[in-house]
FIBALO-254858 format. One record per residue (C-alpha): residue in one letter; x, y, z. Coordinates in pm, 1 decimal. Layout:
SITE   aa       east      north         up
SITE    a          X          Y          Z
...
REM end
This chain:
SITE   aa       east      north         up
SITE    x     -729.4    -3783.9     4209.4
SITE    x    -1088.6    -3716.2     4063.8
SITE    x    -1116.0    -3398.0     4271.1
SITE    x     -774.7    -3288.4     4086.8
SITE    x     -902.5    -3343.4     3752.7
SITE    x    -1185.8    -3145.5     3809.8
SITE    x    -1011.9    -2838.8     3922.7
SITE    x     -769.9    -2887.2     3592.1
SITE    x    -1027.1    -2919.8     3400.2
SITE    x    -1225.4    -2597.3     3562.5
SITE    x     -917.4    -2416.2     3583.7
SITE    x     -859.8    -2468.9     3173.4
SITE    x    -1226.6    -2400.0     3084.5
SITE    x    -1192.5    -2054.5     3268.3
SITE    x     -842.4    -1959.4     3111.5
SITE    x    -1062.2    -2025.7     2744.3
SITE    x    -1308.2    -1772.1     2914.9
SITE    x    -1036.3    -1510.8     2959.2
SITE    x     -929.7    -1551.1     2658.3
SITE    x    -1195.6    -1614.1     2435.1
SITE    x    -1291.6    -1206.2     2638.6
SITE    x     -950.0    -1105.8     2559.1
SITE    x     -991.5    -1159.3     2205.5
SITE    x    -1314.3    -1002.1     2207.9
SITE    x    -1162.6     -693.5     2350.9
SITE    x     -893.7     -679.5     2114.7
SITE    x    -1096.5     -701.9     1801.9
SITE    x    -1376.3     -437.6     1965.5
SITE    x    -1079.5     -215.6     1996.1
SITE    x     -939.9     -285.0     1673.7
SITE    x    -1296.9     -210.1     1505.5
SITE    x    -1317.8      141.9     1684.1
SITE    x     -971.1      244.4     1564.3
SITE    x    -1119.6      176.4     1201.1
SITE    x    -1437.2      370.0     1299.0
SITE    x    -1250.1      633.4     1386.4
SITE    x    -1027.6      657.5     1120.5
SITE    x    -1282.2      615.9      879.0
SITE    x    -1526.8      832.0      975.9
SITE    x    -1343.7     1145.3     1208.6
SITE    x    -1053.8     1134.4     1040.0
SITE    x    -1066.5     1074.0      681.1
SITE    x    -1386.3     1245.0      618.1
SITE    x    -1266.1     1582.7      726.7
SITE    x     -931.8     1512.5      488.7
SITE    x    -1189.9     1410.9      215.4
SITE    x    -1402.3     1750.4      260.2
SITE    x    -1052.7     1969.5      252.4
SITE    x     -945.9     1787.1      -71.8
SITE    x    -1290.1     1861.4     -286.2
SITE    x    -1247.2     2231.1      -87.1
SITE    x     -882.9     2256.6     -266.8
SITE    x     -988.8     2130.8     -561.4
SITE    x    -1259.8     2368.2     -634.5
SITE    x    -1042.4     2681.6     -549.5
SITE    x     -725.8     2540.3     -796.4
SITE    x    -1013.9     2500.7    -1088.5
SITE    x    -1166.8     2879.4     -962.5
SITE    x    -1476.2     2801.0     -801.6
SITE    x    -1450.8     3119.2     -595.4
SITE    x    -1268.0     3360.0     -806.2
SITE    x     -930.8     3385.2     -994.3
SITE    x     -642.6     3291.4     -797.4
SITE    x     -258.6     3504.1     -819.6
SITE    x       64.5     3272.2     -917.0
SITE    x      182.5     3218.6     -528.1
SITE    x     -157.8     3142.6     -394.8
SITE    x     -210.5     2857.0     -606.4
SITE    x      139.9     2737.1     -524.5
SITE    x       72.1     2770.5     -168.1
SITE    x     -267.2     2564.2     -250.0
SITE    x     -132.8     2299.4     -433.3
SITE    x       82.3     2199.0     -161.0
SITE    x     -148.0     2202.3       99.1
SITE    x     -370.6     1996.5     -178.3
SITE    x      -80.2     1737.0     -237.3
SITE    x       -7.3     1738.9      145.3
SITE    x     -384.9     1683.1      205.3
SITE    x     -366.5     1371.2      -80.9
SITE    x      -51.7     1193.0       83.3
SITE    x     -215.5     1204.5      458.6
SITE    x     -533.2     1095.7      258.0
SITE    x     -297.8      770.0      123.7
SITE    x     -164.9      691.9      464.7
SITE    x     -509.5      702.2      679.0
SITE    x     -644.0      438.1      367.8
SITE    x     -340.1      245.2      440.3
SITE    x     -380.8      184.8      799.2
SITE    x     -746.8      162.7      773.5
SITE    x     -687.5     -147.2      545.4
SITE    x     -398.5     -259.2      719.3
SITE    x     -600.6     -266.6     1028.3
SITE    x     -927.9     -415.2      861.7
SITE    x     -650.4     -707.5      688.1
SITE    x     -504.2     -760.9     1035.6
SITE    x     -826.5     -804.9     1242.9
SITE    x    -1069.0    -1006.8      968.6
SITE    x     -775.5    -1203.3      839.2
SITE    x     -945.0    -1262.7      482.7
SITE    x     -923.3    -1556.5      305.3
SITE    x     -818.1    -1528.2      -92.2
SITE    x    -1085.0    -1500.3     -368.9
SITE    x     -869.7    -1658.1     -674.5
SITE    x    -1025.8    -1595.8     -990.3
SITE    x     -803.9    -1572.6    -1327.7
SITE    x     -676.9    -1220.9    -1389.6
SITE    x     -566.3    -1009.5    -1663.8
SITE    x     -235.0     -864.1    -1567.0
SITE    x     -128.3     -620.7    -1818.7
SITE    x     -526.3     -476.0    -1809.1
SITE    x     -490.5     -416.2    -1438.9
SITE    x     -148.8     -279.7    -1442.0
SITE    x     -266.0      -21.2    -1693.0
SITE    x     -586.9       64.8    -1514.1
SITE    x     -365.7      101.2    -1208.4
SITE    x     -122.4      334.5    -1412.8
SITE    x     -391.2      569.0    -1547.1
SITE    x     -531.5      623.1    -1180.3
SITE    x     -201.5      705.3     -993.0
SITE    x      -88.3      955.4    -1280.3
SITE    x     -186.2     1274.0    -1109.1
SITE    x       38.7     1138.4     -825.7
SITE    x      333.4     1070.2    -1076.5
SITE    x      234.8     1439.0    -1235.6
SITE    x      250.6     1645.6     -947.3
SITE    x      701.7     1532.5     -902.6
SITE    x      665.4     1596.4    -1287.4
SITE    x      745.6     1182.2    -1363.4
SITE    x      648.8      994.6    -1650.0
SITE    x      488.1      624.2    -1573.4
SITE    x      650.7      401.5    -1878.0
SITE    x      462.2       53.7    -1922.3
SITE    x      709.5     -198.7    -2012.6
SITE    x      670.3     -586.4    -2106.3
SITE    x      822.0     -880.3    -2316.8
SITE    x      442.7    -1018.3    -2411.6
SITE    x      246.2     -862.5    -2670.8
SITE    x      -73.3    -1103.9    -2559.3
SITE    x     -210.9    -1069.2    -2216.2
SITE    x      -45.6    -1204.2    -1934.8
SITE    x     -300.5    -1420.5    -1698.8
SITE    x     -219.8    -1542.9    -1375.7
SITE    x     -401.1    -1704.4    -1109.0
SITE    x     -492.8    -1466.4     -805.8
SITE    x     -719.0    -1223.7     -572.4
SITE    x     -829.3     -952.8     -769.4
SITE    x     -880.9     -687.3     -482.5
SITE    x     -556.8     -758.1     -329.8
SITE    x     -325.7     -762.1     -634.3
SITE    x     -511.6     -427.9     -717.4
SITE    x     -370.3     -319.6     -370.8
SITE    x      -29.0     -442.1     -419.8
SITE    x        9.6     -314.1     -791.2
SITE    x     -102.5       50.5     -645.4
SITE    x       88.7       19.3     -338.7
SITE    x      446.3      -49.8     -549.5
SITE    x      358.4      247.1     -791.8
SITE    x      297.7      474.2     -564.0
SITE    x      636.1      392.1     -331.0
SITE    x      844.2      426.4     -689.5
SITE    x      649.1      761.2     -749.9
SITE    x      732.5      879.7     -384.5
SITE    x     1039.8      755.8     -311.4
SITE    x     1178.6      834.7     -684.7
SITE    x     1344.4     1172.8     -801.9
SITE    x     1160.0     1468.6     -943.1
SITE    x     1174.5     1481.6    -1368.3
SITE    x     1261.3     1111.4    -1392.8
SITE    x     1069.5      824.6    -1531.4
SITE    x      917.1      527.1    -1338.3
SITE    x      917.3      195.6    -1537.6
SITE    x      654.9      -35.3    -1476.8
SITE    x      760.4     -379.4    -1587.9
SITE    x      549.9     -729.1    -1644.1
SITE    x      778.1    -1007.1    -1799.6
SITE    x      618.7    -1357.0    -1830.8
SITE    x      885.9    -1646.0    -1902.1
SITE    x      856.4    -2033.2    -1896.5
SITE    x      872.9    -2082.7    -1545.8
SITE    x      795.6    -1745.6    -1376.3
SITE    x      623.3    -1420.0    -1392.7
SITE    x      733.9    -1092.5    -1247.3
SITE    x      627.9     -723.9    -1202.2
SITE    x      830.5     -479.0    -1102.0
SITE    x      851.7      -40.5    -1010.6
SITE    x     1162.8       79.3    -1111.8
SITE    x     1242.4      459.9    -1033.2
SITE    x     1543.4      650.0    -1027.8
SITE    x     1606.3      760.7     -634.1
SITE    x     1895.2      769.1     -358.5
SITE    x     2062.6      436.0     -293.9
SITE    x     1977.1      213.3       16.3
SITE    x     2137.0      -70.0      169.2
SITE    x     2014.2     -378.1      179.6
SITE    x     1928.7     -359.2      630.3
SITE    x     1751.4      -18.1      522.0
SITE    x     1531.5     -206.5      235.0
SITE    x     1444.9     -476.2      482.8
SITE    x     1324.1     -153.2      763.8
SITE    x     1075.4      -35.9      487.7
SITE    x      857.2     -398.7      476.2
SITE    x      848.5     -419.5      859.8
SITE    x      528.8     -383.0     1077.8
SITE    x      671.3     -130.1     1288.3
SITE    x      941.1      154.0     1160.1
SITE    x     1077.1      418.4     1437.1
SITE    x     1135.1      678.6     1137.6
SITE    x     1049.3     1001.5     1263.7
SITE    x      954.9     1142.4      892.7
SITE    x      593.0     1140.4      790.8
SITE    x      698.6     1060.9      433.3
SITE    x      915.9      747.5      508.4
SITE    x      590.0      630.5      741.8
SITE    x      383.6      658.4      417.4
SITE    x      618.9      485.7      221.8
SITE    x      680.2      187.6      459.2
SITE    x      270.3      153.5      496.1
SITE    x      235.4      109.6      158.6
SITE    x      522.1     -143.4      124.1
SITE    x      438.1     -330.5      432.8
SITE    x       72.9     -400.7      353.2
SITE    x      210.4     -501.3       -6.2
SITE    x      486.3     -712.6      171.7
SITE    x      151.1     -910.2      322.3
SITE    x      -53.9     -920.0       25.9
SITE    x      263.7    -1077.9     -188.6
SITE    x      341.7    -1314.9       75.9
SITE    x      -58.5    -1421.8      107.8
SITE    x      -24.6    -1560.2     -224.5
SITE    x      288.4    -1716.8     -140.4
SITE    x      467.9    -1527.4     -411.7
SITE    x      886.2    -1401.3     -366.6
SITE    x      874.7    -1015.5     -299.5
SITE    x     1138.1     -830.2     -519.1
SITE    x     1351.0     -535.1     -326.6
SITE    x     1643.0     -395.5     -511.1
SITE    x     1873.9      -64.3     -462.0
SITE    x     2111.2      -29.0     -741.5
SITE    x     2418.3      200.5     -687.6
SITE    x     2322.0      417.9    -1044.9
SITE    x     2076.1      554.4     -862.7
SITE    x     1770.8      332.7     -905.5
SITE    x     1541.1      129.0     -674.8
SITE    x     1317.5     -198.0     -838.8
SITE    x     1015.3     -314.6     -604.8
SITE    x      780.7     -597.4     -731.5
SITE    x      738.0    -1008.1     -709.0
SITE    x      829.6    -1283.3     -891.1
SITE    x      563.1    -1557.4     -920.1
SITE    x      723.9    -1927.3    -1000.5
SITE    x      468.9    -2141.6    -1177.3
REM end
């Protein structure tokens, strides 16, 4: 009987070993795929962008009318591929660190605008207008992680922008009421069903298209951020054309 316990007890303190090296493994893998798409990856996309940039504002002589067409979408294409390597480098980074929330009391309408005026060029380039919309004329505070609700806010813009129609308008909209708070993107865009809604948020989409990848990246890591805080994500596809993302936060 003692000589049974022994090899139990041997036999479990070597399947911690494996493990304990399995994990190891996983998160030294995990830690090179960030390496690499942080440094031979988005570097490179960084360099073309400034490149672009510098030829659009005539840094190396006047451009004709079709060559700066042809340049500004190979300068937008560059930006979204940009978006999507920063989304699965943070994804990744969220996954294998598993961070714990920094709550601090935040100014909602301030960071909502902040977010606004830095996404514009993306909202300017499908020739949209961001409207800021809200039933508070004082600021709306709620209790939460700054860098993540930063994340989420830009995240849900920037689906709305991409995923919304060219020459429409994409309402931003923070209502605070007795026993809730919400924020939502509304934008005017194709109708989905509610199974094809759910597909966006998941951790792994099959989609072939590059731009649905970007746009279920972006919801997905806002999906995790929303559900850290244990708020109620907000997905809605109306049938007059128009598609609400956001969260409702029950005090």
């Amino acid at each position: 009987m003692f000589f049974k316990k022994e090899i139990i007890k041997k036999y479990r303190k070597k399947l911690k070993n494996i493990k304990l090296k399995e994990k190891k493994s996983l998160q030294e893998e995990r830690n090179k795929i960030i390496s690499i798409l942080n440094h031979d990856i988005k570097t490179p996309i960084l360099a073309q962008i400034q490149s672009l940039n510098l030829l659009l504002e005539g840094g190396f002589g006047l451009l004709n009318f079709e060559q700066k067409e042809i340049i500004k979408e190979i300068y937008s294409s560059n930006n979204f591929l940009l978006e999507v390597v920063q989304n699965s480098i943070f994804l990744t980074k969220y996954e294998n660190e598993n961070p714990k929330l920094n709550i601090e009391k935040i100014n909602l309408k301030k960071e909502i605008l902040n977010c606004c005026e830095s996404i514009k060029p993306l909202a300017l380039e499908k020739h949209q207008n961001i409207i800021v919309k809200t039933n508070k004329t004082e600021d709306i505070k709620l209790e939460a992680d700054r860098r993540m609700i930063q994340k989420i806010f830009l995240n849900i813009i920037s689906s709305s922008i991409s995923s919304g129609f060219e020459n429409s308008d994409i309402e931003v909209s923070i209502e605070e009421k007795k026993d809730l708070i919400s924020f939502c993107a509304k934008n005017k865009s194709v109708y989905m069903t509610k199974e094809k809604l759910n597909t966006l948020f998941e951790d792994k989409n099959n989609n072939q298209d590059f731009n649905q990848l970007g746009l279920n990246l972006n919801l997905n890591i806002a999906k995790k951020l929303i559900t850290a805080h244990n708020w109620d994500i907000v997905a809605k596809s109306e049938t007059n054309n128009s598609s609400i993302f956001g969260f409702i936060v029950k005090k």
